[in-house]
N, C-alpha and C positions, 0 to 999 in steps of 0.2 A: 265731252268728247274723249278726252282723257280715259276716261272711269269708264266707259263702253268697252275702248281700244283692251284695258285691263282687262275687264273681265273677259273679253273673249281671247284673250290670252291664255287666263287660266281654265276657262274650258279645254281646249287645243290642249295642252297639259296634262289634262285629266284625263284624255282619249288616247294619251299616247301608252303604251305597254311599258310596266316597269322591268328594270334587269338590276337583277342583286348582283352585283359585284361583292364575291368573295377573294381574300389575300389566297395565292396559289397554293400554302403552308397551312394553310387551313382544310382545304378540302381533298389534298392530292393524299390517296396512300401510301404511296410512295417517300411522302416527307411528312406524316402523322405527326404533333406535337405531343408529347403527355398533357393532360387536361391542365396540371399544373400550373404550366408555362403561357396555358391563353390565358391563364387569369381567372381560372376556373378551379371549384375544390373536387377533390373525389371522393364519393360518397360512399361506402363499402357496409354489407352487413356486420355486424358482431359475430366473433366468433364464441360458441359457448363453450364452458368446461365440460370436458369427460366426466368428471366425478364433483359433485358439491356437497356440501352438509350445514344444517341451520341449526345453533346452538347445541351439534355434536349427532342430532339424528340426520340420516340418508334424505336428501333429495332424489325423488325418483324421476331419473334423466332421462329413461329408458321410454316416458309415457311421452306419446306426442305431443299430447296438450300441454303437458308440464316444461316441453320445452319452449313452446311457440310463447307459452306467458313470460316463462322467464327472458325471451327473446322479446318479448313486446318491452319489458319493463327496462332490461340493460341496452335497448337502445334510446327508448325514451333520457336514459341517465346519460349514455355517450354524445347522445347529440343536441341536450340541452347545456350547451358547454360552459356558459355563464355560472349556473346555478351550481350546477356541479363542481366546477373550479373554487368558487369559494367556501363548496363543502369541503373541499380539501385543505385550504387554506385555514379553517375554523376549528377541523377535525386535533388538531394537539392540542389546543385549547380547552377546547370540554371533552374531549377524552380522558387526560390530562385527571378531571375532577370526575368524569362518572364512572371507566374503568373502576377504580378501588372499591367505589359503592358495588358497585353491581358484584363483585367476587368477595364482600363482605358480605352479602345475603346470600349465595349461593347460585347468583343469575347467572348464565353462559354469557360471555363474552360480547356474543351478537347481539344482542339484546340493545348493545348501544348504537344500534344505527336504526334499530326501530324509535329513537327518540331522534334522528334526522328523520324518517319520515313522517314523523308526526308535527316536527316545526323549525326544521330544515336549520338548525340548533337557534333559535330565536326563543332564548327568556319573554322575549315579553307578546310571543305568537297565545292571537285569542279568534278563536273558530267562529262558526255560524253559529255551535249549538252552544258557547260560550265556556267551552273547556279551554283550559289556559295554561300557558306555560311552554315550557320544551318538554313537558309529555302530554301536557294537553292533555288536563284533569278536571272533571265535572267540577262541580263545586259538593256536590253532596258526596262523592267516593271520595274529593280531599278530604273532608270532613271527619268518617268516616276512618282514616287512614293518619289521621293526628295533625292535618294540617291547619295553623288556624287562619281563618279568612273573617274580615269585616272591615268595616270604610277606611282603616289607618293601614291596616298590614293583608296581606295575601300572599301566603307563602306557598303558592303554586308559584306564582316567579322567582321561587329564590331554588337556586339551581343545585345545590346539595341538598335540601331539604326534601323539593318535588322528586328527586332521582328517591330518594331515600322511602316517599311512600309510594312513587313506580316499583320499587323493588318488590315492596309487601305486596300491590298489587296482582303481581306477577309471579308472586309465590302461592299464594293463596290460589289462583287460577290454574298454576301447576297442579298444587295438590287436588284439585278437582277433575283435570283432563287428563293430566301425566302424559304429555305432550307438549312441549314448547313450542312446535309449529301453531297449534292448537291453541295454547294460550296465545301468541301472537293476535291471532284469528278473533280471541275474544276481547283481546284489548282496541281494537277496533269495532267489530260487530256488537259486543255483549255479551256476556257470560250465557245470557237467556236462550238468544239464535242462534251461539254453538249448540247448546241442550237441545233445543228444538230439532236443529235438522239434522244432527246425531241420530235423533229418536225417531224422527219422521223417514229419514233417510237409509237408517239403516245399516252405517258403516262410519269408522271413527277416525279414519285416516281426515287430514286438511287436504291433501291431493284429489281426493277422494271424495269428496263432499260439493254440492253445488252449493252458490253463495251469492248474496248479490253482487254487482260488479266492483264494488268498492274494496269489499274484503277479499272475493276471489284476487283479487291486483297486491293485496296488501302486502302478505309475504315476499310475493315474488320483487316487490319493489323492495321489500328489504335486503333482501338477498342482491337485486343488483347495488346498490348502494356499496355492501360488501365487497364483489367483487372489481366495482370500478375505485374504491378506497384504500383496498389491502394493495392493487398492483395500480397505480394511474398509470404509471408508464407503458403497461400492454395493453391499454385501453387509447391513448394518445394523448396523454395528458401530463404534461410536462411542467410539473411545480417545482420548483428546486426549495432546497432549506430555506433558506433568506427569504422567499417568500411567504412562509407559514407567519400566520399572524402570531405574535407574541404571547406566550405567557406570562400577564402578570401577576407578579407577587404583591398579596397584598397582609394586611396586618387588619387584626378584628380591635376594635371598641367596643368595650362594653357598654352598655345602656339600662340600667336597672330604673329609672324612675321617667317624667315625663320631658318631653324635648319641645319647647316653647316653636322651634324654627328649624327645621334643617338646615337649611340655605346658610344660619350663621352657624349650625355644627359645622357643617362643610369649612367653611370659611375658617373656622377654630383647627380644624384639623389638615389643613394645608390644602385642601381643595376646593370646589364650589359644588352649588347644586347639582349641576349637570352631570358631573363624573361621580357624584355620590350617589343618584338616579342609575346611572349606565352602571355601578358593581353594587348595590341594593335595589333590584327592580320590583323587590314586592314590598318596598314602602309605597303605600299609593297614598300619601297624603303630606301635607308640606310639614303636620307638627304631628307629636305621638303624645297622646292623654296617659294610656299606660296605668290606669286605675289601680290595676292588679300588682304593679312594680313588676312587670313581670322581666328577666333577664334578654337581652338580645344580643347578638353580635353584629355591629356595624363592620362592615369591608372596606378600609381602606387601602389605595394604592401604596405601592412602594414610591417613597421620593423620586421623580427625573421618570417617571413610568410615560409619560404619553412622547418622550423620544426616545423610548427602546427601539431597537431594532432587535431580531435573531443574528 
């Protein structure tokens, strides 16, 4: 009886008209809130630069397309806030160490943020196609470029090393396009599918050039990295000093012959595996044979390093 009564209760209920009740401050013009204030964010395009330039040549702002992409890409970076914030926070740190390299081979400046968009600065970032490192380097163009790789070591993770034959990389590619938009373009696509649609296409501008989607994005993603990095603050990104993660100072150990155990080097040298792993990420194995005696430099931290603060 009960259970009847109920449900033709909730019938009755269900037949009757609903009415949203809205607060008076909500919907009167008259007394309009800012989105703010209900609890709401507001959401606004990007505004792009008048004038830009990538590693010293003209971006041409003037082209429609050239703005829409660069506007796809610098809001893609504004409003992925997470990812971005902690480029910011990362960015003294390995600038810190790639800067020098890159204007010791004659690289432009920008050139280090095309190694955030390759591994959004993760040493130890390894791809689909199994390029590795913070420039995300095949294994055979390491090779190739002096890097050496095999079961004990892989010095595509070791982060002054990889920069050092990124830079060859990217010289070499110069001297072939005499274009650093260009070389960009082929450090992602290929040196080959630059040549290719150069020749097929007909014109040697990167603006200029159709590409698949990946490489047409690439630059322009480089470029906003640049501009949400050189200014956070007119972008809405508010990191103060104290928040930048630390630079640590550390001191190199030699290693000229074979190492039984990391875990008890670490140990010998005031740390443990773990932290000798997080600043050596291209040791991939727990002991070194070292046939050759070949010379290495281990990276140890400065004493009292894991409660630095800035």
């Amino acid at each position: 009886m009960n259970f009847k009564i109920s449900t033709r209760f909730s019938q009755l209920l269900m037949a009757l008209p609903v009415v949203l009740v809205l607060p008076f401050t909500a919907c009167s013009n008259s007394n309009r809130q800012a989105p703010d204030s209900l609890g709401t964010h507001l959401f606004t395009p990007v505004e792009l630069p008048k004038e830009l330039t990538f590693a010293g040549e003209k971006v041409p702002l003037e082209y429609y397309d050239v703005r829409e992409n660069l506007d796809r890409e610098l809001l893609s970076t504004v409003y992925f806030h997470s990812q971005t914030i902690r480029y910011i926070k990362n960015a003294p740190r390995y600038f810190s160490i790639i800067e020098p390299i890159l204007k010791s081979h004659g690289i432009p400046e920008d050139f280090k943020y095309l190694a955030v968009a390759e591994s959004g600065f993760d040493p130890r970032a390894v791809s689909p196609a199994k390029a590795v490192g913070m420039w995300q380097i095949l294994e055979s163009v390491a090779k190739e470029n002096g890097l050496e790789i095999n079961a004990e070591v892989d010095e595509r993770y070791h982060v002054e090393k990889s920069t050092e034959a990124a830079c060859r990389i990217l010289k070499s590619a110069y001297d072939r396009f005499g274009s650093w938009s260009l070389v960009a373009a082929s450090y992602n696509g290929g040196r080959t599918r630059v040549v290719n649609n150069i020749n097929n296409q007909k014109v040697r501008s990167y603006y200029d050039l159709f590409f698949v989607e990946e490489t047409t994005r690439y630059v322009f993603r480089i470029l906003a990295f640049k501009l949400v990095m050189e200014d956070p603050g007119k972008y809405g990104f508010s990191v103060e000093k104290d928040q930048f993660y630390p630079i640590i100072e550390t001191k190199s150990v030699e290693v000229k012959g074979s190492v039984l155990s990391w875990a008890d080097f670490a140990l010998e040298n005031g740390i443990n595996y773990k932290i000798l792993k997080m600043f050596n990420p291209w040791l991939r194995d727990t002991l070194l044979k070292n046939p050759t005696r070949k010379t290495y430099g281990i990276k140890i931290p400065e004493e009292g390093f894991r409660t630095k603060k800035n």
